[in-house]
C-alpha positions in Angstrom: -18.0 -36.3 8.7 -18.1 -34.6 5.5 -15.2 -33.5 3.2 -15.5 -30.0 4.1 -15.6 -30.3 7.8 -12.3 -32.3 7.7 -10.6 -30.3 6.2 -12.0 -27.6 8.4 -11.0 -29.4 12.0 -7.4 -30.6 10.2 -6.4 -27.3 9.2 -7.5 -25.5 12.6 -5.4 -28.1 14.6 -2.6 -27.8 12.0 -2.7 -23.7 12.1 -2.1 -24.0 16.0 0.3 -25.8 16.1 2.3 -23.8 13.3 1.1 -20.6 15.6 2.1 -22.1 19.1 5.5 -23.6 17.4 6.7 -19.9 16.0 5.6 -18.7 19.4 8.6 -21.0 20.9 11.1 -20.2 18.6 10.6 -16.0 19.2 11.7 -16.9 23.0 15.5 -18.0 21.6 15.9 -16.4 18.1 16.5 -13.0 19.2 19.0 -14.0 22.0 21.1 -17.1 21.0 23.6 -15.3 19.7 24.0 -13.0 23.0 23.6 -17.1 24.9 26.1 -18.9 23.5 28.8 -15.9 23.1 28.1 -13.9 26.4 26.1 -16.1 29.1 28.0 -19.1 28.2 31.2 -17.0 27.8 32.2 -19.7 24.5 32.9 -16.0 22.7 31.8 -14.9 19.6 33.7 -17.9 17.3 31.5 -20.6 19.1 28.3 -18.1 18.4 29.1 -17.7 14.6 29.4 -21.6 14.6 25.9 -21.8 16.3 24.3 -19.5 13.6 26.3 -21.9 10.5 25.3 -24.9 12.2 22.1 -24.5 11.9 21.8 -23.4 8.4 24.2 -26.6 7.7 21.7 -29.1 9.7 19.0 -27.7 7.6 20.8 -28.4 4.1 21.8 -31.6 5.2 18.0 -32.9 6.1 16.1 -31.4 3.4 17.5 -33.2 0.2 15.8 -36.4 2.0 12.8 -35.2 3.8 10.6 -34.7 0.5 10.5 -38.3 0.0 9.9 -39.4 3.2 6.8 -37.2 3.1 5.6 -38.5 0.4 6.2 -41.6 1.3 5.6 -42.3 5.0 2.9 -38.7 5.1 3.7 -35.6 6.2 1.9 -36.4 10.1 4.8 -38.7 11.3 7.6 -36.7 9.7 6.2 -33.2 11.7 6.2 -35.5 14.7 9.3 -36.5 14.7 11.0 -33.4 13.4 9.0 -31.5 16.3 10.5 -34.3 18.7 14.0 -33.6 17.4 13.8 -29.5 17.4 12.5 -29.9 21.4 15.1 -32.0 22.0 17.6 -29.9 20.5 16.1 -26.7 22.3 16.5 -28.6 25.5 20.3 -29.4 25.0 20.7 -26.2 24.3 19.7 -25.1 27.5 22.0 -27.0 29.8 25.1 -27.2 27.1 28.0 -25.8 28.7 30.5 -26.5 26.3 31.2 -25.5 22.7 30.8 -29.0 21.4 27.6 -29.2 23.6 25.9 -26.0 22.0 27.1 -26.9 18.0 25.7 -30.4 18.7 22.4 -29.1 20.1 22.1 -26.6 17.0 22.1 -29.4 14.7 19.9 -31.1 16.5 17.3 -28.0 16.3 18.3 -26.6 13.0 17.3 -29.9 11.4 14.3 -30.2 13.4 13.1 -26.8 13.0 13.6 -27.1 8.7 12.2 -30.6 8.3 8.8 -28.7 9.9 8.6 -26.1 7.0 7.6 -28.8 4.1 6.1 -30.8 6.4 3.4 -28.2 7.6 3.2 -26.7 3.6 2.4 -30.7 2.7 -0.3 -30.9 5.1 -1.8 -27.4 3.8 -2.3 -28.5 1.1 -3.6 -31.8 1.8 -6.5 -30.2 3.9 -7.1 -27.1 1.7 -9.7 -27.3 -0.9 -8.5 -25.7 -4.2 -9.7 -22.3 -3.9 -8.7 -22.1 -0.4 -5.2 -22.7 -0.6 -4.2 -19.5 -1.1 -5.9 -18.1 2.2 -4.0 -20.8 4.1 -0.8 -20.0 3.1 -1.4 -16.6 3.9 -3.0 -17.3 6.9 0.1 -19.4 8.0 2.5 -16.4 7.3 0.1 -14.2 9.3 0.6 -16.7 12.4 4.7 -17.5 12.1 5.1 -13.6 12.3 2.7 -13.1 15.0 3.6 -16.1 17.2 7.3 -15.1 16.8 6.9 -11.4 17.9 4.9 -12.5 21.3 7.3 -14.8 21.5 10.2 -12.2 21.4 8.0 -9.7 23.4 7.6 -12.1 26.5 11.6 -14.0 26.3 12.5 -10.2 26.2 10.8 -9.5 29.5 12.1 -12.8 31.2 15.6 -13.1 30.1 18.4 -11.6 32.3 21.9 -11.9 31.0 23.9 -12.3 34.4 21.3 -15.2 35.1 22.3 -18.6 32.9 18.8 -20.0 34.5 17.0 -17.3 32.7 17.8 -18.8 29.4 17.4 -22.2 30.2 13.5 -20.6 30.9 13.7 -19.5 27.8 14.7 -22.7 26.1 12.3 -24.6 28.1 9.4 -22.6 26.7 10.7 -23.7 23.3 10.7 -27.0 23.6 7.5 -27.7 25.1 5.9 -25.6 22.8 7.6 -28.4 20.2 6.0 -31.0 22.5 2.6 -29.6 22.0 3.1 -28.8 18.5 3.8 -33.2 17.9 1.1 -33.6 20.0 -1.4 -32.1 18.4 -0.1 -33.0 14.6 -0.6 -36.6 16.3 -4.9 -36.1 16.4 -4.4 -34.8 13.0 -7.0 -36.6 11.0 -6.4 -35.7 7.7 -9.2 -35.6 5.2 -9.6 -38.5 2.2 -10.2 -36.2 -1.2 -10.5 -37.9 -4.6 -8.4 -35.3 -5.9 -5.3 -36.8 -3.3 -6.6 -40.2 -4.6 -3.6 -42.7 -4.8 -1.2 -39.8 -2.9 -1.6 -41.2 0.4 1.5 -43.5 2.0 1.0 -47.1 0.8 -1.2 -46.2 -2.1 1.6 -47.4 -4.5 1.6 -44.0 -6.5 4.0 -42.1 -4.4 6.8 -45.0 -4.6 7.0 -45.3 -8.1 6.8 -41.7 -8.4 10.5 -40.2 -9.9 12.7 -38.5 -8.3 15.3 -35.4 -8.0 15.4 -35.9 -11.6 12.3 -35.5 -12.7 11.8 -32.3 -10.7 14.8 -30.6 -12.2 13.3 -31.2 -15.6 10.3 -29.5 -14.9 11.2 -25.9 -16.1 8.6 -24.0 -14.8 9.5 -25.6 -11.1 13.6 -24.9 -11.7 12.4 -21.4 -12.1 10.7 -21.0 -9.9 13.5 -22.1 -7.6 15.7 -19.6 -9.2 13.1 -17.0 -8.7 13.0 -17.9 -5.0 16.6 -18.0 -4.2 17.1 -14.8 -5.6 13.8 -13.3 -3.3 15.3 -15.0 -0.2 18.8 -13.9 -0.8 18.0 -10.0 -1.2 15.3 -10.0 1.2 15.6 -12.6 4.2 19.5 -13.1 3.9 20.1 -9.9 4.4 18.3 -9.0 7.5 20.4 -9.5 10.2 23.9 -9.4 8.7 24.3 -7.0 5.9 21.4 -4.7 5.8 22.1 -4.6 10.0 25.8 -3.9 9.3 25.1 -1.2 6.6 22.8 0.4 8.9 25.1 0.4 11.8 28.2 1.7 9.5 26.6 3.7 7.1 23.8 5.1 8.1 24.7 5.6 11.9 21.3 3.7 13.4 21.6 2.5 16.9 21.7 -1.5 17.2 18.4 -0.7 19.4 16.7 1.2 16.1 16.8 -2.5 14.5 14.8 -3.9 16.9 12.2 -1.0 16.0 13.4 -2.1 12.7 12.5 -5.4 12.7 9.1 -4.3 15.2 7.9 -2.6 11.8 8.2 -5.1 9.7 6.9 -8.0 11.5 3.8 -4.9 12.2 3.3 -4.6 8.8 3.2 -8.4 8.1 0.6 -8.5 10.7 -1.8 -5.5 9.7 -1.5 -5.9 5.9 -1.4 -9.9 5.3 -5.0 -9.7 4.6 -5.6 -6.4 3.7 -3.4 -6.9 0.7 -4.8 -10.3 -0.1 -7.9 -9.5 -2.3 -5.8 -8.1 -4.6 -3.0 -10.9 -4.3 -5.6 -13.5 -4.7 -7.2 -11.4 -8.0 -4.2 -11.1 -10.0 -1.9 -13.0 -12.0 0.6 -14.5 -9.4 3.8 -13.6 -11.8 3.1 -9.9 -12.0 2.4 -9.6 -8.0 5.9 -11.1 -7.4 7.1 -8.6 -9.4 5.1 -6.0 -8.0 7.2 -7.3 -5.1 10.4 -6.8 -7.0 9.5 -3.1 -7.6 8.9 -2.5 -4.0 12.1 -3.7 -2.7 13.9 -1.8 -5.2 12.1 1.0 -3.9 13.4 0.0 0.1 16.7 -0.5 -1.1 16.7 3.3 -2.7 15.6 4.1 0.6 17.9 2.8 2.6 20.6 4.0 0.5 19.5 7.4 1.3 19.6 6.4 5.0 23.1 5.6 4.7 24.8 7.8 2.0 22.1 10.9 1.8 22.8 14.1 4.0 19.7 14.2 6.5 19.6 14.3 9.5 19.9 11.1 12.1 16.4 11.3 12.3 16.0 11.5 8.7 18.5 8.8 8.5 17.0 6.7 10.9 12.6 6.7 9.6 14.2 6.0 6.2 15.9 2.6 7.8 12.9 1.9 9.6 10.7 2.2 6.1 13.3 0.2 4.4 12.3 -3.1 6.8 8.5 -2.1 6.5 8.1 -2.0 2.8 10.0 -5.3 3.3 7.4 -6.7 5.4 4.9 -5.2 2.7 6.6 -7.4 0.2 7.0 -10.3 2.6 3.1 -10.4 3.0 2.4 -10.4 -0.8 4.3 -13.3 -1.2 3.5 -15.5 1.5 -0.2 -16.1 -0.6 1.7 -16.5 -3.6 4.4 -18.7 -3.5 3.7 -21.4 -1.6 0.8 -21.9 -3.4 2.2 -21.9 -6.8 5.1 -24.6 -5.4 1.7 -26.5 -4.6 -0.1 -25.8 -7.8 3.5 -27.2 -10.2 3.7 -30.1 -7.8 2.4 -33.7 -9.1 0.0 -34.8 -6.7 2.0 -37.8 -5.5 5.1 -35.8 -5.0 4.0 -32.0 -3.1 6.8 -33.1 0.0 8.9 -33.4 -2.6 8.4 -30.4 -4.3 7.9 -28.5 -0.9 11.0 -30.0 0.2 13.1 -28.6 -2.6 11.8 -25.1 -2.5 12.6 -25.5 1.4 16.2 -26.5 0.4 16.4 -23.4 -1.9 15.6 -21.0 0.7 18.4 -22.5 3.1 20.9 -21.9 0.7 20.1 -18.5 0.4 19.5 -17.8 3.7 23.3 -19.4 4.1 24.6 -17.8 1.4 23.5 -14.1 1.7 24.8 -13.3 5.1 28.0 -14.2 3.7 27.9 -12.2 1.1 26.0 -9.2 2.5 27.6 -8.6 5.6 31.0 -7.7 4.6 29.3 -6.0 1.9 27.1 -3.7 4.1 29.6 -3.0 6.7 32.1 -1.9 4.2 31.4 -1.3 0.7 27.6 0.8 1.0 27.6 2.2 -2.1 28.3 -1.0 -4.5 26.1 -3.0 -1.3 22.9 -0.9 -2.1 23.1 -0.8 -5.8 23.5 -4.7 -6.0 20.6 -5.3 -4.0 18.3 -2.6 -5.9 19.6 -4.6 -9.1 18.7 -8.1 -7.5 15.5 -6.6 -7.0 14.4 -5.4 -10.7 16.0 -8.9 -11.3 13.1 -10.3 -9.5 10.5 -8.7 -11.7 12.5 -9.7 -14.2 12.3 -13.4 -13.5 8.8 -13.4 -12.1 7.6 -12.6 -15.9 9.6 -15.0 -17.7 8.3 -17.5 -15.3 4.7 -16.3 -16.2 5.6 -17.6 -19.6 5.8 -21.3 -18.9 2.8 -21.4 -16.2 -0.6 -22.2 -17.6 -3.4 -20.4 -16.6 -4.6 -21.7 -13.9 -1.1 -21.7 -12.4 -0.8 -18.2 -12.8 -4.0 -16.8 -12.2 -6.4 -19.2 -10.4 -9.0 -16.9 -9.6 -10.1 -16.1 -13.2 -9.5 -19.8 -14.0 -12.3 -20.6 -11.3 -14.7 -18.3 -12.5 -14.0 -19.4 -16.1 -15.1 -22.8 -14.3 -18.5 -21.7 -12.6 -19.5 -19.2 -15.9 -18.8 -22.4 -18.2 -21.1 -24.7 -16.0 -23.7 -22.2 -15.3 -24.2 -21.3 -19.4 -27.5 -22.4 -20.3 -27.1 -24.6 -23.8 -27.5 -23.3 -26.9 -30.7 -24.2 -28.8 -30.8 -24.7 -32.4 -34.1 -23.9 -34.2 -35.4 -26.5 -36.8 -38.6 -26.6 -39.5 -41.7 -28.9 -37.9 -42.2 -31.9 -40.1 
């Protein structure tokens, strides 16, 4: 089998399993909260412990599972994470107790985050150079869709006065874990010179450094910065503080953020590829700030929502266009970042790399609803000007990072055609006198 057609049948089977695995989790996301505090009756403590839990089990796995990737290959560590999270998802189901439901959390918090640089690992193994870009986005396009059929169908099937309901729901989840290990087990992934000495047992990837080395690579602890910061005003604040603003400030019904959310997860879904010619044509810098600008522009918006004098109706399109310009913003990055992470990494040490970048989004996903939602639910004015701030700080930081990228880092599409116009040149002749 040829090079191409490897990667070809290793990403499809990869891509399906990231699709069918999303599709699980929007069965429970939505309702464990409503689970754990309501159909269980553990009250809203034990729920709140749930929601830490997992972000703790996720910090806790991460510093380790870049290494084992690139050590051991990123096929058996999806396989087991995937094994974990379904066995997690399964406790989950039938725990009664408040120990029981905390315990099972961990179980699929660490399951479920081990999967991220697992799957971004095995991307970019089977992506050629100039696809990369398109699989990332592609991914992105399938997380968001899986997750909102998934959330669509658990809605229609769960019943809060029926515990059994849930345990459907839960069910669902961790069979579609099973299939996802199943099918990352006939992964064949494709032998490329340019992964040459990468693979587990080569030698490379042991000797390789750590931790260490990775924090003295500047561009990379930028970019980290930069990606805390986007995670932190954007996905940190979803459900706590930009919910709780909405709710206090602005008046919105808790069933408008479920339109909310509907509209962003739509725009994800129509304009992942709509926006990717352009994404994919400039420099990668200035479209993250590009993003930076837009969600300044959403948290304007919302502040009019909330401390304007419209109407509720008013009020309430201007919330919902806050979360789609989000979702605008979301699908820009998706292309962008993960490649880039890809693009800094040595070759020997991408699960590393993906790993850290993985860790750096957990913190700000723990750190921003702790921040935001007491925040949004009581200070909206001094809320929505430090999130419009974070945001021009995100433009901010995507050009200084433009500084120490070369390139082909920072715009790999021009770097390509540089390639194919320098090998297509015909060569210079030089005219000399007949003897």
């Amino acid at each position: 089998m040829s090079v191409t057609k490897a990667r070809g049948a290793a990403m499809r089977r990869i891509q399906a399993g990231n699709a069918l695995s999303a599709f699980g989790l929007g069965f429970t996301v939505p309702y464990l909260y409503v689970y754990v505090a309501q159909v269980r009756e553990l009250g809203a403590g034990a729920a709140g412990a749930v929601l830490a839990v997992f972000a703790m089990a996720a910090l806790a796995v991460l510093p380790f599972t870049g290494r084992a990737i690139d050590r051991r290959g990123p096929l058996p560590v999806l396989v087991g994470a995937a094994l974990l999270a379904a066995l997690g998802a399964l406790a989950m189901g039938v725990a009664g107790s408040v120990a029981a439901v905390v315990g099972a959390a961990a179980l699929l918090g660490a399951g479920t985050a081990v999967m991220q640089p697992a799957l971004a690992t095995m991307i970019v193994w089977s992506s050629a150079p100039d696809a990369c870009t398109r699989a990332f986005a592609l991914q992105f396009f399938l997380q968001n869709l899986g997750l909102g059929i998934g959330g669509l169908i658990g809605g229609q099937l769960v019943d809060e006065s029926r515990p059994g309901s849930f345990l459907l729901l839960f069910s669902i989840e961790a069979a579609m874990f099973l299939v996802l290990a199943a099918i990352a087990a006939t992964v064949r992934m494709p032998r490329t010179p340019a992964l040459a000495g990468t693979r587990p047992g080569d030698g490379a990837a042991k000797g390789a450094g750590g931790m260490r080395a990775l924090l003295g690579h500047r561009a990379m602890v930028q970019l980290c910065v930069l990606g805390f910061v986007l995670f932190f005003a954007c996905y940190g604040q979803f459900e706590s503080g930009l919910a709780a603003y909405g709710t206090e400030a602005a008046g919105i019904e808790p069933s408008t953020l479920g339109m909310a959310l509907a509209a962003n997860t739509a725009v994800i879904v129509v304009a992942q590829f709509l926006v990717l010619r352009f994404v994919e044509r400039g420099r990668r810098t200035r479209v993250v700030a590009a993003v930076g600008l837009i969600w300044a522009v959403a948290w304007l918006i919302a502040g009019y929502a909330g401390l304007g004098h419209g109407s509720q109706a008013v009020a309430t399109a201007a919330f919902v266009t806050t979360y789609g310009l989000f979702g605008l913003g979301e699908a820009m990055l998706s292309p962008t970042v993960a490649p880039l992470v890809a693009d800094l990494a040595p070759e020997e040490r991408v699960g590393q790399y993906n790993s850290a970048f993985a860790l750096v989004k957990q913190l700000a996903l723990a750190v921003g609803p702790a921040v935001g939602g007491p925040m949004g639910a009581a200070l909206h004015g001094p809320y929505i000007v430090t999130f419009v701030l974070f945001s021009l700080g995100i433009s901010v930081l995507a050009l200084r990072l433009g500084r120490e990228l070369t390139p082909a880092q920072d715009h790999p599409y021009a770097a390509a055609r540089s390639r194919v116009v320098a090998r297509h040149a015909p060569e210079e002749r030089t005219v000399g006198t007949a003897v």
